[in-house]
VOZA-867391 format. One record per residue (C-alpha): residue in one letter; y, z, x. Coordinates in steps of 0.5 Angstrom, whole numbers. Each point is the difference from the previous one (the first is absolute). Layout:
<recs>
<resn->A&c2->Y&c3->Z&c1->X>
...
</recs>
This chain:
<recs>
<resn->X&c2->-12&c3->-16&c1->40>
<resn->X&c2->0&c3->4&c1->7>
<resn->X&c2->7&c3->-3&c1->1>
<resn->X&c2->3&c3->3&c1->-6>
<resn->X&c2->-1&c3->7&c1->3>
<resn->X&c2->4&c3->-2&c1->5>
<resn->X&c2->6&c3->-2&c1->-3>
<resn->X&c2->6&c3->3&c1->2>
<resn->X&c2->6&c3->2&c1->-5>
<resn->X&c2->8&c3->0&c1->1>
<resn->X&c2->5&c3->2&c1->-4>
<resn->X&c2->6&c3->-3&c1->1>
<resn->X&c2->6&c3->3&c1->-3>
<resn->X&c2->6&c3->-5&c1->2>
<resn->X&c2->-2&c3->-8&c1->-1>
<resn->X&c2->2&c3->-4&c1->5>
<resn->X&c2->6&c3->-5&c1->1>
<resn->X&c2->-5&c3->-6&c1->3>
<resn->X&c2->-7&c3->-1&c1->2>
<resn->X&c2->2&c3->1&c1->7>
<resn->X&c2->1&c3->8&c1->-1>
<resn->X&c2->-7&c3->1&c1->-5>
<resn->X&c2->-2&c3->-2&c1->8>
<resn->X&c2->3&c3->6&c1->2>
<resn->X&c2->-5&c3->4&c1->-4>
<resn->X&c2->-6&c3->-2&c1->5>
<resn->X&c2->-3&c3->-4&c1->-6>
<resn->X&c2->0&c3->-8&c1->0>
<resn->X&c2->-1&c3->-5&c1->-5>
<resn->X&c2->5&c3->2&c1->-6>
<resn->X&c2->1&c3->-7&c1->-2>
<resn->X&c2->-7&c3->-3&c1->0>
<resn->X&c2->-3&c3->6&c1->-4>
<resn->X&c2->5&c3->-2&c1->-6>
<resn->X&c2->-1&c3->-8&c1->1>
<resn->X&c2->-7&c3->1&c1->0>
<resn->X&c2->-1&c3->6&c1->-4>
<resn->X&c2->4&c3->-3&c1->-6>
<resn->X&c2->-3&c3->-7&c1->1>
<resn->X&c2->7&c3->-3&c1->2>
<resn->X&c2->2&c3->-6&c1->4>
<resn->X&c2->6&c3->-1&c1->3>
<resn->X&c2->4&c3->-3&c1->5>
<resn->X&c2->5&c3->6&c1->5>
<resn->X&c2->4&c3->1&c1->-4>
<resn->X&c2->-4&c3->1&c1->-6>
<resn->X&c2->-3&c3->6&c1->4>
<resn->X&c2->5&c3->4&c1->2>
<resn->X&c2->2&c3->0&c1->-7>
<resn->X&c2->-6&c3->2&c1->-2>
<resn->X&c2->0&c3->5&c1->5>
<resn->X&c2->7&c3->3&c1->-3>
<resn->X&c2->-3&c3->1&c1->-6>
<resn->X&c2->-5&c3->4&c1->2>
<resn->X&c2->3&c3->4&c1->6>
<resn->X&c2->7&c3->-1&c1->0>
<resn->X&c2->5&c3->5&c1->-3>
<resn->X&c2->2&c3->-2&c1->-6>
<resn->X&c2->7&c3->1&c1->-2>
<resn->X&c2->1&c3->6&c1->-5>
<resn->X&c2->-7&c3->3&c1->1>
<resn->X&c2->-4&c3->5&c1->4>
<resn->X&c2->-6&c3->-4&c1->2>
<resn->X&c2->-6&c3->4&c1->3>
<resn->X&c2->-6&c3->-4&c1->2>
<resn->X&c2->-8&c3->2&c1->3>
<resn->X&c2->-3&c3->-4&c1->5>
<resn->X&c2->-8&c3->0&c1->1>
<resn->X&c2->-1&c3->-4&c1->7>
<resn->X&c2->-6&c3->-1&c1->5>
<resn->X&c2->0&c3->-1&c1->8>
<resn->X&c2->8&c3->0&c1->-1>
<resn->X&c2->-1&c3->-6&c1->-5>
<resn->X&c2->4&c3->1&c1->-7>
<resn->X&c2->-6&c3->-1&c1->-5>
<resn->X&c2->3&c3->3&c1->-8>
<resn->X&c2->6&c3->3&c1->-2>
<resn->X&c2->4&c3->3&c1->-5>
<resn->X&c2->7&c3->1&c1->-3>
<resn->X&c2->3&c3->4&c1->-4>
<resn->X&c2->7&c3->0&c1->-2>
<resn->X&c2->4&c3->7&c1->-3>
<resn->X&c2->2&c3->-1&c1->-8>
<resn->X&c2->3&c3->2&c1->-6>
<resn->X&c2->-4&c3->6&c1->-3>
<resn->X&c2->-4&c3->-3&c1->-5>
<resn->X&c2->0&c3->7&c1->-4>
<resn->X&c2->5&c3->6&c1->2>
<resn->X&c2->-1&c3->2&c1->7>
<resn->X&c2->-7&c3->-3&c1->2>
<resn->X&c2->1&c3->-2&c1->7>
<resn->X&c2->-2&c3->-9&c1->-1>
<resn->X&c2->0&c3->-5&c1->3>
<resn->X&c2->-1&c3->-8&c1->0>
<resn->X&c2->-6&c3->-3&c1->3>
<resn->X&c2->4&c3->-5&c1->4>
<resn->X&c2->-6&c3->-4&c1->4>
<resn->X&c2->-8&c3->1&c1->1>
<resn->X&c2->-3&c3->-6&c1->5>
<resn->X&c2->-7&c3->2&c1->3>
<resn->X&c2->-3&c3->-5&c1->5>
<resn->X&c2->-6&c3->-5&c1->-2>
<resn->X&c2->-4&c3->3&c1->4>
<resn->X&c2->0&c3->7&c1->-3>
<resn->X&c2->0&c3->-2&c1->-7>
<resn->X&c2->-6&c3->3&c1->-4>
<resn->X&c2->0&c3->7&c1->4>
<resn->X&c2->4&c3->4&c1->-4>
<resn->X&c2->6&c3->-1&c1->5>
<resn->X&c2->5&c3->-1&c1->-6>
<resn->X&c2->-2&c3->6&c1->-4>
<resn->X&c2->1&c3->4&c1->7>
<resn->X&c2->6&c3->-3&c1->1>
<resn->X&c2->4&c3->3&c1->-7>
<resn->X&c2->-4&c3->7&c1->1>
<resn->X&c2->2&c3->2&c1->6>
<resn->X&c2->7&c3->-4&c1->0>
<resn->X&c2->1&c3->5&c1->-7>
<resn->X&c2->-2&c3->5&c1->4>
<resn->X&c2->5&c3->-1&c1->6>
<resn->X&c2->6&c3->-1&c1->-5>
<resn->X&c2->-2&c3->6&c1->-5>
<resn->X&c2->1&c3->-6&c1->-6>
<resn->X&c2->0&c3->4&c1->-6>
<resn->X&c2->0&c3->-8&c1->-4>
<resn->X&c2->-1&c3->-7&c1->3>
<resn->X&c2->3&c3->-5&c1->-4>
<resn->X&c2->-1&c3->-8&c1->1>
<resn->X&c2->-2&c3->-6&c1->-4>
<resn->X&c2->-7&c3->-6&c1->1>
<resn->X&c2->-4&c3->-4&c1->-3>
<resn->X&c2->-6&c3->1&c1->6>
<resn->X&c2->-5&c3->3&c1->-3>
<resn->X&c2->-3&c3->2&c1->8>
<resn->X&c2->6&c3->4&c1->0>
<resn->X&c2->0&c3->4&c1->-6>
<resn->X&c2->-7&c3->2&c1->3>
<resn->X&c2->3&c3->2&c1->7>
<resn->X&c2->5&c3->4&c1->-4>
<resn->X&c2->-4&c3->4&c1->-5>
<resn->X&c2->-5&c3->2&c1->5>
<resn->X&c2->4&c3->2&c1->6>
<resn->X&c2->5&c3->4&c1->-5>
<resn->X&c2->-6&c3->3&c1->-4>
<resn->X&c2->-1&c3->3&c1->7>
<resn->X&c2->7&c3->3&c1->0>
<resn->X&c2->0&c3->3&c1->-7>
<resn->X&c2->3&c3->-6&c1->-4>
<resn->X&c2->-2&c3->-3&c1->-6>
<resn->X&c2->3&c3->-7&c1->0>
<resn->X&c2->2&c3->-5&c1->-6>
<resn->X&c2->-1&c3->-8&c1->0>
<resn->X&c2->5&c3->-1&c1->-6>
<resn->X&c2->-2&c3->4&c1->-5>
<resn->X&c2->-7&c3->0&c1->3>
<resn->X&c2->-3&c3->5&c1->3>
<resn->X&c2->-3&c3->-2&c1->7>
<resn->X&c2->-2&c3->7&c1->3>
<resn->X&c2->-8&c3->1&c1->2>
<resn->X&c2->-4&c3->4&c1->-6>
<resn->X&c2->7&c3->-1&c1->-5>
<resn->X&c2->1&c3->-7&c1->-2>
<resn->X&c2->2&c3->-2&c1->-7>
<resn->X&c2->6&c3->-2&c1->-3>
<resn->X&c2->6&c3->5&c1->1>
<resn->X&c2->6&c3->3&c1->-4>
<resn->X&c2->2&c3->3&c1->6>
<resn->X&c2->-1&c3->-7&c1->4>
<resn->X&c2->5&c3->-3&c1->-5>
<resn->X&c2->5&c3->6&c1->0>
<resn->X&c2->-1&c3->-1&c1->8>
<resn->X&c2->2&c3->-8&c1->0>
<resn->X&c2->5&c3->1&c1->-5>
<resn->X&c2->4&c3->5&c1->5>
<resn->X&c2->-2&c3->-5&c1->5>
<resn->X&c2->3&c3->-6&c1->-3>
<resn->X&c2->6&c3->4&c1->-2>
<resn->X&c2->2&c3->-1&c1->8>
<resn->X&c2->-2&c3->-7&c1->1>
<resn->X&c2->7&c3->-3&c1->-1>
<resn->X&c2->-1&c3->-6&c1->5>
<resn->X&c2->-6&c3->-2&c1->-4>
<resn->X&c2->-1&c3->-2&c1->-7>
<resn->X&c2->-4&c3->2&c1->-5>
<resn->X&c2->-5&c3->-4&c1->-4>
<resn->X&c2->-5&c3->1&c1->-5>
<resn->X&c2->-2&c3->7&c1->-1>
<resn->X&c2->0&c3->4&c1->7>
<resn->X&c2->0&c3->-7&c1->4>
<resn->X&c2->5&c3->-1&c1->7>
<resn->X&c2->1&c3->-6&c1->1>
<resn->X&c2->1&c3->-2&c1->7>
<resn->X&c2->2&c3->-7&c1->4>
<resn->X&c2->-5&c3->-5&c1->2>
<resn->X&c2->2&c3->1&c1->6>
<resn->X&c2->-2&c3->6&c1->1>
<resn->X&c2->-5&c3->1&c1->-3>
<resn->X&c2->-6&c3->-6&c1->-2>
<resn->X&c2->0&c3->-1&c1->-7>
<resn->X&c2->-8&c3->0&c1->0>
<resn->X&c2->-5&c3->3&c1->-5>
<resn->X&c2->-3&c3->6&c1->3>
<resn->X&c2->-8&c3->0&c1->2>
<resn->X&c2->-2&c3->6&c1->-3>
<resn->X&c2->-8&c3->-3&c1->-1>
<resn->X&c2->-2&c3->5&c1->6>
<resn->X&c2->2&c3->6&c1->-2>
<resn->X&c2->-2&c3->5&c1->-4>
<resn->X&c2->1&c3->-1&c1->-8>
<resn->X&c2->5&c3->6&c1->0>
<resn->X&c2->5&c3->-4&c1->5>
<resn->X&c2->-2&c3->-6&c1->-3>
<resn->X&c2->3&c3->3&c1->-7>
<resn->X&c2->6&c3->3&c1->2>
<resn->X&c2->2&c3->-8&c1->3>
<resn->X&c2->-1&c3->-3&c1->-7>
<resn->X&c2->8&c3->0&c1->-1>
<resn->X&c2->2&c3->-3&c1->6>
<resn->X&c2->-5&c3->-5&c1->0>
<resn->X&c2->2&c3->-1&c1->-8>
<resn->X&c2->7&c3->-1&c1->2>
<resn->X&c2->-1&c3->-4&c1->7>
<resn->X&c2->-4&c3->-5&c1->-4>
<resn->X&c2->6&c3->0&c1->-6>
<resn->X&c2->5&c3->-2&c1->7>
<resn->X&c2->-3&c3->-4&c1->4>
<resn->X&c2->4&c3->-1&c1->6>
<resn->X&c2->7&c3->2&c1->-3>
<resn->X&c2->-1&c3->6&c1->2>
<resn->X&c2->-5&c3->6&c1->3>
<resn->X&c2->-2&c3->5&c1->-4>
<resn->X&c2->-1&c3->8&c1->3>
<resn->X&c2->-1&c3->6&c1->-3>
<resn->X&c2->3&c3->7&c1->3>
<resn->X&c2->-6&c3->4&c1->3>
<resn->X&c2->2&c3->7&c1->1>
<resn->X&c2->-3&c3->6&c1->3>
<resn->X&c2->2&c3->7&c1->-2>
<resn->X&c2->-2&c3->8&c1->3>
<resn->X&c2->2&c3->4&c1->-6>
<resn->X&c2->-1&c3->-3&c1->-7>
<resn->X&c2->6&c3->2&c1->-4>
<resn->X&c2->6&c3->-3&c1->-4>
</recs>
């Protein structure tokens, strides 16, 4: 894709208070890109908020984000929030948000998005939670990239080492640990509001038999639920391997 080459990257180091000074940066369209990119519909209101959760500041915590834009058009972003040190000293962060533009999706924008956001922020581990499995790729490709090794649960999602993992359960264990605000089910099962997150049973039919496996307890757990609650697995990307 010729356009793909032309996309330009920001970095952007303070989150913004509004959508009216992300306008400042030059670069239009924040609030459609994350309507759009997510599938949401929404009224004004709606759309703000959503625009403060993935650009605002959020009190308490250091939010870094990487941008990808064409012709001053904000296409793919990326957030990343400074966090607990899931090992003794290791530089960590939470990935706060990651939403790319329809139009782009299928060009290996996601995985580029978390190489060079590793990169820029020096991220020693990246923590966070999902049930997508396009995600979990996006993830484990830009990190491999990087020099990280990444877990899905107790799976391990890195290209060329996938399998079940000790150090994957070890890693979600510590993980699990820090999640006070969550409750923890079977397992190494987060279970997340429905509001945040549909309680749908991942589509895993179109990715590779390895993915597909290390999905089996979420889509085990997702069809015990049902719509109560979303089941998650903690997907962690690490530099160093090591307790």
């Amino acid at each position: 894709m010729k356009e793909f080459d032309q996309l330009q990257k920001t970095r952007i180091d303070k989150p913004f208070a509004d959508e009216g000074e992300a306008l400042k940066t030059g670069i239009n369209g924040w609030s459609k890109l994350v309507m759009d990119g997510y599938g949401f519909e929404g009224d004004s209101d709606f759309q703000k908020e959503q625009f403060d959760i993935e650009f605002g500041q959020t009190e308490g915590q250091t939010k870094k984000i990487l941008v990808y834009s064409f012709l001053g058009k904000i296409v793919a972003s990326i957030g990343f929030v400074e966090n607990e040190s899931l090992l003794e000293k290791a530089r960590t962060f939470n990935v706060h948000g990651i939403v790319v533009s329809p139009v782009l999706k299928g060009f290996g924008v996601g995985s580029a998005l978390y190489e060079n956001a590793i990169n820029e922020f020096d991220v020693e581990i990246l923590v966070g939670k999902t049930k997508n499995p396009s995600a979990v790729v996006a993830r484990a490709n830009g990190a491999a990239r990087m020099g990280m090794r990444t877990f899905y649960g107790e799976y391990e999602v890195t290209p060329n080492l996938f399998g079940k993992s000790d150090y994957g359960s070890f890693l979600a264990n510590k993980y699990l640990e820090q999640r006070k605000t969550y409750i923890k089910g079977d397992g190494l099962i987060v279970l997340t509001d429905i509001t945040i997150l549909p309680p749908n049973i991942p589509d895993v039919t179109l990715f590779p038999k390895e993915i597909a496996k290390a999905f089996t307890p979420i889509i085990e757990q997702q069809k015990k639920l049902g719509d109560k609650d979303t089941a998650t697995l903690p997907l962690i990307s690490i530099k160093k391997i090591g307790k």
